[in-house]
N, C-alpha and C positions, 0 to 999 in steps of 0.2 A: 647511255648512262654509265656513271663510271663503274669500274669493278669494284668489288671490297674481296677481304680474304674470310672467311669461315670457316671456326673450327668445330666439329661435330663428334657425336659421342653414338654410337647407334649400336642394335645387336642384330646377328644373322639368322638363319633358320633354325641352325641348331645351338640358337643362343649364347654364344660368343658373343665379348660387349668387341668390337670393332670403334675405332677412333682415326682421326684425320683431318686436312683443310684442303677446303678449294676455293677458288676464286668464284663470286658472284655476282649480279649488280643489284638483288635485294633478298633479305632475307627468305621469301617465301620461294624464290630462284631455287637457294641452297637446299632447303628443305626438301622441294620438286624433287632436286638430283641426287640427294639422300634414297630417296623411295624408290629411285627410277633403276639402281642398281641393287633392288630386292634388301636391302635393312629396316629395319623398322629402327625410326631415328626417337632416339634419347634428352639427346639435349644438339640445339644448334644455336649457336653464337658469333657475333662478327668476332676475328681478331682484332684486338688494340695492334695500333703499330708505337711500340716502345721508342723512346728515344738512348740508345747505348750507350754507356759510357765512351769517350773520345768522338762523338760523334759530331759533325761540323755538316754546312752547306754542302749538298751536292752542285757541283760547279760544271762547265759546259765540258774543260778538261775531261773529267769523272768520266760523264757517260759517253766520252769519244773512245777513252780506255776501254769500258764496260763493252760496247758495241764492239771493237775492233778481238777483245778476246772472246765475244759471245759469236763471231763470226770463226774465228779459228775452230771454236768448239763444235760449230755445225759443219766446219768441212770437213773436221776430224772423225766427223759420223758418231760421236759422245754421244750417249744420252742426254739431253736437253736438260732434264732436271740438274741429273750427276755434275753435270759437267759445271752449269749453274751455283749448285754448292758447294764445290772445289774453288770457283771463282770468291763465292761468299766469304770462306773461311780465311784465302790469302789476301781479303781487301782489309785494309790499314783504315779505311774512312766507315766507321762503324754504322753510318746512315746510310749510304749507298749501298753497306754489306747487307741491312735491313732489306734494303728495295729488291737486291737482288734473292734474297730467303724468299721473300715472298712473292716476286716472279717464278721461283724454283717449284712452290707448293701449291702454287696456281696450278702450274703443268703439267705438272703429279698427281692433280685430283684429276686431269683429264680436260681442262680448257685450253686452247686455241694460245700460242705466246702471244697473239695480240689483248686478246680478253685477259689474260696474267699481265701484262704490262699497261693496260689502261685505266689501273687506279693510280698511277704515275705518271699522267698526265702534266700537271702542275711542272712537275721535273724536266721530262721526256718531250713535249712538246708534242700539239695534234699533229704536225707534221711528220715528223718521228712514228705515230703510230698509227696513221693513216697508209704512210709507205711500207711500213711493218707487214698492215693488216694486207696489201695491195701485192708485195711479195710473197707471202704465203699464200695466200692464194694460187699467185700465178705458179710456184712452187721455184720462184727466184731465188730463195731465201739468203744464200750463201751470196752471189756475187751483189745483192742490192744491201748487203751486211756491210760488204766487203766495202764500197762507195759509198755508204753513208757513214761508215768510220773513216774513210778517206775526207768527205766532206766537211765533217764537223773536226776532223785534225787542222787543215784549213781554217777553219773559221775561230777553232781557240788562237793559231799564227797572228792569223789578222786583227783579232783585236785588240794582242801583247806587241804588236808592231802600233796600232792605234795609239793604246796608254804610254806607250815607250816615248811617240814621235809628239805626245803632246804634253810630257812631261816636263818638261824643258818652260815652253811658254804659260802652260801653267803655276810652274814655281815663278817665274818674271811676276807674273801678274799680282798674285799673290803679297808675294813681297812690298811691289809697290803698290799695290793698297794701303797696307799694313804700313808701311812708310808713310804714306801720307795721309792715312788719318790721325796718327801720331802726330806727326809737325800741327794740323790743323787744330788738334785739340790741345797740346802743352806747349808749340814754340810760339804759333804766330799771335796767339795771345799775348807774349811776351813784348814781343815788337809795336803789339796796337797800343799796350799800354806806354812804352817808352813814345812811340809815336805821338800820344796824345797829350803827353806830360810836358812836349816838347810843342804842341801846336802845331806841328807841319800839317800842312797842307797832303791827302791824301791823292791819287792818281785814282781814276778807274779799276784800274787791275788791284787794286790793293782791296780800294772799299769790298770789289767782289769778295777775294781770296776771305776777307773779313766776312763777311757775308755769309763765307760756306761757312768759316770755322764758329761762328756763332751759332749759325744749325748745326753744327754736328757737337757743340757743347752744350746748347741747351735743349734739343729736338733729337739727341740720339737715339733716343726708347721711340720714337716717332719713325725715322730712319729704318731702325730693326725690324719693328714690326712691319712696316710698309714692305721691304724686304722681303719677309718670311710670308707677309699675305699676300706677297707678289708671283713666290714661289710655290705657295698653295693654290694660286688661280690658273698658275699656266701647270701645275700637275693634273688637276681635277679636269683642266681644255683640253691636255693630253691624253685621257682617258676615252675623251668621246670623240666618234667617227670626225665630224664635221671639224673638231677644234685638232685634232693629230694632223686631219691634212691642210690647216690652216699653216700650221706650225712647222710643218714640213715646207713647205711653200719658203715661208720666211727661211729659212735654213738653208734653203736651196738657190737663195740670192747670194749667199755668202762662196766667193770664188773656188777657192782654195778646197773648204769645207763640202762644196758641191761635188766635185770632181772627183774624192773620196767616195761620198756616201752613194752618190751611181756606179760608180765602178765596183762599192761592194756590194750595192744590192742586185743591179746586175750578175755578179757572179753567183751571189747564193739565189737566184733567182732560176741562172741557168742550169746550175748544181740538182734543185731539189725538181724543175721540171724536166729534163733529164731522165731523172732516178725515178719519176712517176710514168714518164712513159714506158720504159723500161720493165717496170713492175706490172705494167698492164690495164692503166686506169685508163678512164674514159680523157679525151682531148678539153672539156670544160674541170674533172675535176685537178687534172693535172696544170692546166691554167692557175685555179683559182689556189691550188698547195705551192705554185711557184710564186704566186704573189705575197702567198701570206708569211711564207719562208723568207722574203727579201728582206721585210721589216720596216721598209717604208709605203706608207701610204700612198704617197702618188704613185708607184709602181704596182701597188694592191691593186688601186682605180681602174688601170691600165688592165694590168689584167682580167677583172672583172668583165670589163668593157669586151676584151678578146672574147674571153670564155661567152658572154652574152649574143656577139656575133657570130661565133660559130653555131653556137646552140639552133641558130637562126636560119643555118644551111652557108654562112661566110666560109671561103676558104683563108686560112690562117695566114697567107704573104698575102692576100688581099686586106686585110681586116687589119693585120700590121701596123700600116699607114697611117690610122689612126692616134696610133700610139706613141705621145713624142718623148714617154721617156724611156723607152727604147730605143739605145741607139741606132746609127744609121748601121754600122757594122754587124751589131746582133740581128737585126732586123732583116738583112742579106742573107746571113749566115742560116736562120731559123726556116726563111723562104727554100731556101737548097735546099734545108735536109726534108721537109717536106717533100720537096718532090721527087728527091731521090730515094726518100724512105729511110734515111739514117738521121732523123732527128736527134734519137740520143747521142749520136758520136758528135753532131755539129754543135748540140749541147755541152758537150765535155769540151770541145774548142772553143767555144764564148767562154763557159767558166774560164778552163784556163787562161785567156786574151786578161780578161777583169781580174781574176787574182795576181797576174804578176802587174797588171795596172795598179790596184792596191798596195800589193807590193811596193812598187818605185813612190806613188805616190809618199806613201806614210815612209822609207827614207829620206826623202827629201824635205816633207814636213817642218821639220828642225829650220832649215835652210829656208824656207820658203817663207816662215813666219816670222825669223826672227827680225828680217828688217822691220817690220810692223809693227813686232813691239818697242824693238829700238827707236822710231821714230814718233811713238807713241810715249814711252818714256821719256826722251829727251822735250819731248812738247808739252809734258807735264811740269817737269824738274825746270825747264828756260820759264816756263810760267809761276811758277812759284818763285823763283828765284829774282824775276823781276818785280811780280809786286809785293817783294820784302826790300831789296834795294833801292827801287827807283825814288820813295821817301829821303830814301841816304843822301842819294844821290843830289836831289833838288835840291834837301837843306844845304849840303858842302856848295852847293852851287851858288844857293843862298849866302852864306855867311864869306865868300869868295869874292 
């Protein structure tokens, strides 16, 4: 259940009013642990969490900062609160200063930093606070700090390399849409009607091109909505099990586009299963956290499937096999360290393999697409272009 924060008003034996917050997952929790430190409580209420002035999105960035200075401050052997509210007061992003106040006041009434950090869920991500709850435990705390700030530094790189490499064909595209539903709706009108004033005889390619431009002058509210109801069916298919791994599927036909998204889910795949072995977890929950960390679907399936066969008494390079989006390199690589007993270091070699594969890929991105849309462009503009001329053309021919 998630936490909430709690602020309470209570008095001691010798009648002092005493006051505070801690972290809870429901009111009669907080109350419990009011009495349970001998007060007799007053009043107990959830904290509201305020929205601050200058306050924006907590972004992935954020909490790679957040993590990597909240790992300093546990090797530095800080106080956890202190150290917490120092971080608070020098944070510029007034939401995130929020999250961290009230992780700080969670752990100062005496809850676990997982239990203080799992009303931030939403933000933080189960994965996040599963590894959290899995190094403390194991009393990992600092170096699985330390790599999961390493990881998600990584993962902001890759996807400002992403936006970077597909900036380019995105504004192409763009553009020429925008281009050409312009001509369609104010030029080629212009030409149907000289066309028709003149009698010429029409070509295939024209009557088309007329054709579109007709639906898109008189059927545009038709067009848009189709559109936007288009983009509402495949969000809401997106949502659910069965239509994300449909959708992934289709995704994963596309060449270029495919070769990306394994290599990065791969990497965060090996990243976060890794840092769960690491921490101590069981071999199924450390499956099912590295699938769900990847972010796609048919690597989820995959691993599910693993985690199912082990559960089952499978050994893991046996059960492998099964697995084809897994590649054939991780799939070696994971077999070893099993049997050598260094699974997390052969872990940290597939990441690294898939993020400088990432890497090269989304460089090259720019280069690799742009013939595509060049040839995609120009097959657009030679078509339009002919069935506006070729009437030209026939009549000069005509009158010739």
């Amino acid at each position: 259940m998630t936490a909430g924060t709690y602020e309470f008003k209570a008095v001691d034996a010798r009648g002092q009013t005493r006051s505070g917050v801690m972290a809870a997952s429901t009111w009669d929790e907080a109350y419990r642990r009011v009495v349970s430190t001998g007060l007799t409580p007053v009043s107990v209420r959830e904290q509201r969490r305020r929205r601050r002035r200058g306050a924006r999105r907590i972004t992935l960035r954020d909490v790679s900062q957040f993590t990597y200075q909240f790992s300093v401050l546990i090797e530095a052997r800080i106080p956890i609160a202190d150290g917490l509210r120092s971080i608070a007061r020098e944070e510029s992003n007034a939401a995130l200063a929020a999250m961290i106040d009230d992780i700080a006041a969670g752990i100062a009434s005496g809850s676990s930093v997982t239990a203080a950090m799992s009303g931030y869920r939403d933000v933080l991500g189960d994965v996040y606070i599963e590894t959290i709850n899995a190094a403390e435990k194991s009393g990992n705390l600092v170096r699985i700090l330390a790599h999961l700030a390493e990881m998600l530094d990584r993962e902001v790189e890759t996807r400002a390399s992403l936006r970077s490499a597909l900036m380019y064909p995105v504004c192409v595209l763009t553009a020429l849409v925008a281009a050409m539903t312009f001509l369609m709706i104010f030029v080629v009108p212009r030409f149907v009607a000289m066309f028709e004033s003149r009698g010429i005889e029409l070509p295939l390619a024209t009557r088309l091109v007329i054709g579109i431009s007709d639906a898109f002058a008189s059927y545009w509210w038709i067009i848009a909505g189709g559109i936007i109801a288009a983009a509402a069916i495949l969000r809401r298919l997106a949502g659910t099990a069965h239509g994300s791994l449909f959708l992934d599927r289709c995704v994963h036909r596309l060449p270029i586009v495919r070769s990306a998204l394994q290599s990065a889910a791969l990497a965060r795949f090996a990243h976060v299963f890794g840092l769960s072995i690491s921490s101590g977890l069981s071999m199924m929950d450390c499956l099912e956290m590295g699938g769900r960390a990847a972010g796609r679907p048919l690597l989820l399936l995959d691993a599910r499937r693993l985690a199912t066969q082990v559960s089952q008494g499978g050994r893991l390079a046996e059960v492998l096999q099964d697995c084809p989006y897994i590649s054939g390199f991780a799939r070696r690589l994971i077999s070893a360290g099993e049997q050598s007993a260094e699974l997390p270091n052969m872990c940290r070699i597939i990441a690294r393999h898939y993020d400088r594969e990432v890497s090269y890929i989304t460089r090259n991105m720019a280069t690799l697409i742009e013939p595509v849309v060049v040839v995609a462009l120009a097959a657009m503009v030679l078509g339009l272009a002919l069935a506006i001329f070729l009437p030209m053309w026939n009549s000069m021919a005509l009158l010739g």
